[in-house]
C-alpha positions as CSV (number, residue, x, y, z in Angstrom):
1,X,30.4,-9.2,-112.5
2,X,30.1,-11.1,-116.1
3,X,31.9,-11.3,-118.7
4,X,30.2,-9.5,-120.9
5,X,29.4,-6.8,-118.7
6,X,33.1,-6.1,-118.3
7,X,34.3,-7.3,-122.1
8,X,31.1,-5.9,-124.0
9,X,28.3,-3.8,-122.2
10,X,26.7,-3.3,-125.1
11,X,25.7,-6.9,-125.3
12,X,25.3,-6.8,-121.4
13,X,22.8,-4.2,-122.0
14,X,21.0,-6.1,-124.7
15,X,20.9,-9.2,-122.5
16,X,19.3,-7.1,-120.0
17,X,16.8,-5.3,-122.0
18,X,15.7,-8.8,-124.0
19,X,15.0,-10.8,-120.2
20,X,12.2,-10.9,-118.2
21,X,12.2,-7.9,-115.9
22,X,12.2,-8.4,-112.2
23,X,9.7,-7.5,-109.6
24,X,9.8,-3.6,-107.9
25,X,10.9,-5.2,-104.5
26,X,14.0,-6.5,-105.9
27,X,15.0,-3.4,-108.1
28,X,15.2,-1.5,-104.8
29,X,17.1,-4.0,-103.2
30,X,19.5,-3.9,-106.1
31,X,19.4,0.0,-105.5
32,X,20.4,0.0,-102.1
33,X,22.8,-2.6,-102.4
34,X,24.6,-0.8,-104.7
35,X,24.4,2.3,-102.4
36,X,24.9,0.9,-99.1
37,X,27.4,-1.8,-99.0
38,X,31.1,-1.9,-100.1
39,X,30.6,-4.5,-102.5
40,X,27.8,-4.4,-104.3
41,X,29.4,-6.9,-107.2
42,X,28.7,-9.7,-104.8
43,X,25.2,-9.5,-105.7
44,X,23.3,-12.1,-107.8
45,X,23.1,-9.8,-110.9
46,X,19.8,-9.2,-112.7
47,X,20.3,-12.0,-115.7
48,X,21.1,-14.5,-112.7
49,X,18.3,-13.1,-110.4
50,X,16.3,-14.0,-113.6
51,X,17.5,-17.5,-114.0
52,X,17.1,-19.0,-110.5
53,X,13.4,-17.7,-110.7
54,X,13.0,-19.5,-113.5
55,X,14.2,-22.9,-112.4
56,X,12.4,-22.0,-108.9
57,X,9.4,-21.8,-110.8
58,X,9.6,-24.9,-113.1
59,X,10.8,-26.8,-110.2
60,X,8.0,-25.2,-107.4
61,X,10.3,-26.5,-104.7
62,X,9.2,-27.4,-101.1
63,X,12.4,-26.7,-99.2
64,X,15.1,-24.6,-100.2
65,X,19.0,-23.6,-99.5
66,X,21.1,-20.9,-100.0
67,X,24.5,-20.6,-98.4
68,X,25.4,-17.0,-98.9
69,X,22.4,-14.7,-98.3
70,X,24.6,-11.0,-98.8
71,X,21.4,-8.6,-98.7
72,X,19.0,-11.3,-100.1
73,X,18.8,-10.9,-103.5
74,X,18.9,-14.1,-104.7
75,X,17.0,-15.5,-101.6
76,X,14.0,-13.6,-102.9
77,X,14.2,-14.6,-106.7
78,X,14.3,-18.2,-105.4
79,X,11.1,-17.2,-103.4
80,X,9.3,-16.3,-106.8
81,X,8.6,-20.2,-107.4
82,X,8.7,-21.5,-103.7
83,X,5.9,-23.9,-103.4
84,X,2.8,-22.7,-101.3
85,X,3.4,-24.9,-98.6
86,X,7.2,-24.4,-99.3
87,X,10.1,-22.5,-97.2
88,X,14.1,-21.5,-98.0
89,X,16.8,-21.6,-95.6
90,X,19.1,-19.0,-96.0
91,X,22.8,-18.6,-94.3
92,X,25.1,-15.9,-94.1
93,X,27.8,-14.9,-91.0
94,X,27.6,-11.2,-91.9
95,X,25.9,-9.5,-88.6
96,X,26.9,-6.3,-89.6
97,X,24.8,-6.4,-92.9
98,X,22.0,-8.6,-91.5
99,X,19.8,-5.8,-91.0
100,X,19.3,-5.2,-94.7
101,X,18.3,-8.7,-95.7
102,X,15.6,-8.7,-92.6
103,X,14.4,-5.5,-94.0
104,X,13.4,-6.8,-97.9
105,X,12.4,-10.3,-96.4
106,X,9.8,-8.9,-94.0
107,X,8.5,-6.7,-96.8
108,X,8.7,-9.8,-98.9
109,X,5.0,-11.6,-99.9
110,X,6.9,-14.9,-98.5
111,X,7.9,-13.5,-95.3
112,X,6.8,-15.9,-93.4
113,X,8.2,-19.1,-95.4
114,X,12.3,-17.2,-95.5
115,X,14.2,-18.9,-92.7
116,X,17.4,-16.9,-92.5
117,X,20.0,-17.6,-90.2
118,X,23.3,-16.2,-89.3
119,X,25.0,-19.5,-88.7
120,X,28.3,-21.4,-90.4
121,X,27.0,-23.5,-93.4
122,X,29.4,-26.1,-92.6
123,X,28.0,-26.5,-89.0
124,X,24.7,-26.2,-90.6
125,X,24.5,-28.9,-93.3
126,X,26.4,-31.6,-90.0
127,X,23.6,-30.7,-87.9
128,X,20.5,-31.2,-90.1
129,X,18.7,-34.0,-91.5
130,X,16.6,-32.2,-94.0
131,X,16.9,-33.4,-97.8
132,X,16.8,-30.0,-100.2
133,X,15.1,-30.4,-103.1
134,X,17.1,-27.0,-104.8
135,X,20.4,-25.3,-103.7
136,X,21.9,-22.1,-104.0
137,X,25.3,-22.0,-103.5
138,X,27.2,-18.3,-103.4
139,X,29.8,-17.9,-100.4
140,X,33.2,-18.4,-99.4
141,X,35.0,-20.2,-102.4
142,X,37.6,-21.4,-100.2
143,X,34.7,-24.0,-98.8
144,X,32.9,-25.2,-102.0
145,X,34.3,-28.4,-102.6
146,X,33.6,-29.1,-98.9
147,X,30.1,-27.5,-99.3
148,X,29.6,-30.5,-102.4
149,X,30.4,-33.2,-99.6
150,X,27.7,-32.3,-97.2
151,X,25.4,-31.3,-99.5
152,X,25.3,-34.7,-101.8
153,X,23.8,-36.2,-99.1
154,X,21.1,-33.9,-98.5
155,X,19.9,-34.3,-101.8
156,X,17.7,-37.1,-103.5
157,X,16.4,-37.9,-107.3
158,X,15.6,-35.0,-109.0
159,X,17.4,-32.7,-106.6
160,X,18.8,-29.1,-108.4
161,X,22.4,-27.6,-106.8
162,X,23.8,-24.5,-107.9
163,X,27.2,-23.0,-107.8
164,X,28.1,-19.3,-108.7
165,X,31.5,-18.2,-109.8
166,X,32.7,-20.9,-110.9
167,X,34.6,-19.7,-113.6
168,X,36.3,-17.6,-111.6
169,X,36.8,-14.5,-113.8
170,X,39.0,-16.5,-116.0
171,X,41.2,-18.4,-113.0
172,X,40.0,-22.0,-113.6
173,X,42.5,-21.7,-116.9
174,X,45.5,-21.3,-114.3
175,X,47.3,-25.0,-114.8
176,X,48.5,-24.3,-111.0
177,X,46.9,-21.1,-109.2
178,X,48.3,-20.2,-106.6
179,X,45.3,-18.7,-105.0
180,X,43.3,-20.8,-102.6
181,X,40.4,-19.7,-103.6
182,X,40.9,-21.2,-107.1
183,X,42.6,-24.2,-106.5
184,X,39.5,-25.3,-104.4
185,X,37.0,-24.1,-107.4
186,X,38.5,-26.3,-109.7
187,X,38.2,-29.3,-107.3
188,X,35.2,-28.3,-107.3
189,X,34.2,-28.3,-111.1
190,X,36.2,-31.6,-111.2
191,X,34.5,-33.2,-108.4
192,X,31.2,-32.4,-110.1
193,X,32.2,-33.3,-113.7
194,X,33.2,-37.0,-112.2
195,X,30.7,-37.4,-109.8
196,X,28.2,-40.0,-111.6
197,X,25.2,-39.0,-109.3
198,X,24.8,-35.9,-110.8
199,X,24.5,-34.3,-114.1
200,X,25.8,-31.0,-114.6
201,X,26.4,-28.1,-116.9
202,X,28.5,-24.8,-116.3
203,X,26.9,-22.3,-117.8
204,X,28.9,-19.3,-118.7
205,X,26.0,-16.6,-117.1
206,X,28.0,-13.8,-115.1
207,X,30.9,-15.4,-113.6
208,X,30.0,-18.9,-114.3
209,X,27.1,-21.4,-112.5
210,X,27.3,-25.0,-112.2
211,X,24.4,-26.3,-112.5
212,X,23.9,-30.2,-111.3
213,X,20.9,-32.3,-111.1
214,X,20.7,-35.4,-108.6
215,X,20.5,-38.6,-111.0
């Protein structure tokens, strides 16, 4: 959820109505999100749907990852600027709500270049030797400053990584949160802000992206 969306629809509403709108495909996704799983709030919402299409798209990227597919929302906007001879990798543990991603990525016009695999991301990024040149990061807070680690090395010069919620609704204020979740968040958004390989800016879009660039 964003801020404003929960502080002040009305300028929710306006930020909506004065973006770019989004292909059919991913308004019925949205629909059916909303009306088939039991948290549809995980969903990249349509501003941030708008945003990583628009870095896909100046970027063109050649190989792609997402950690945290849900029902493929944002695997799909990230599609919009994949490069021709491009593909994304997307991960996700959730076999119960597999079926729904599967569903929009076959009907999807880049089908055949959406890799999506039920696997730990962890296990994933030890096992692989493929540099990324964009990342999409939206899963299991409790993991992201372990997710930077085994990412940074999968990345080169000019490399884009992403982090949702990283504002936390608010939490990253806590001096000492007691929640896990948060504690690890705002390694996380230190980690980044020291790290002199990247460059980075949090924007305050929804519940807060970092955004980092590989020097």
């Amino acid at each position: 959820m964003s801020f404003f969306e929960e502080t002040n629809p009305e300028m929710d509403r306006y930020l909506e109505m004065h973006a770019s709108s989004e292909p059919e495909i991913l308004k019925k996704l949205r629909r059916e999100t909303f009306q088939k799983t039991t948290q549809p709030h995980m969903i990249s919402g349509y501003q941030q749907g708008r945003l990583l299409t628009i870095i896909s798209q100046m970027m063109q990227p050649k190989n792609i990852l997402e950690i945290g597919t849900f029902t493929g929302y944002a695997t799909l906007c990230l599609t919009e600027g994949l490069a021709k001879d491009g593909k994304i990798t997307t991960l996700d543990v959730n076999e119960d709500l597999a079926y729904l991603p599967r569903k929009y990525f076959t009907e999807s016009e880049c089908s055949s270049q959406i890799n999506f695999k039920l696997q730990d991301a962890k296990e994933f990024l030890r096992e692989t030797d493929e540099v990324f040149d964009l990342v999409f990061i939206d899963a299991d807070k409790e993991n992201y400053a372990e997710y930077f680690r085994l990412i940074k090395p999968k990345t080169k010069s000019g490399s884009v990584v992403m982090f949702d919620n990283v504002l936390w609704y608010g939490k990253v204020l806590e001096e000492n949160p007691k929640q896990k979740s948060t504690q690890v968040i705002k390694e996380l958004n230190d980690l980044v802000a020291n790290d002199e390989d990247f460059e980075n800016l949090i924007l305050p879009l929804r519940d807060g992206v970092n955004l980092l660039r590989r020097k």
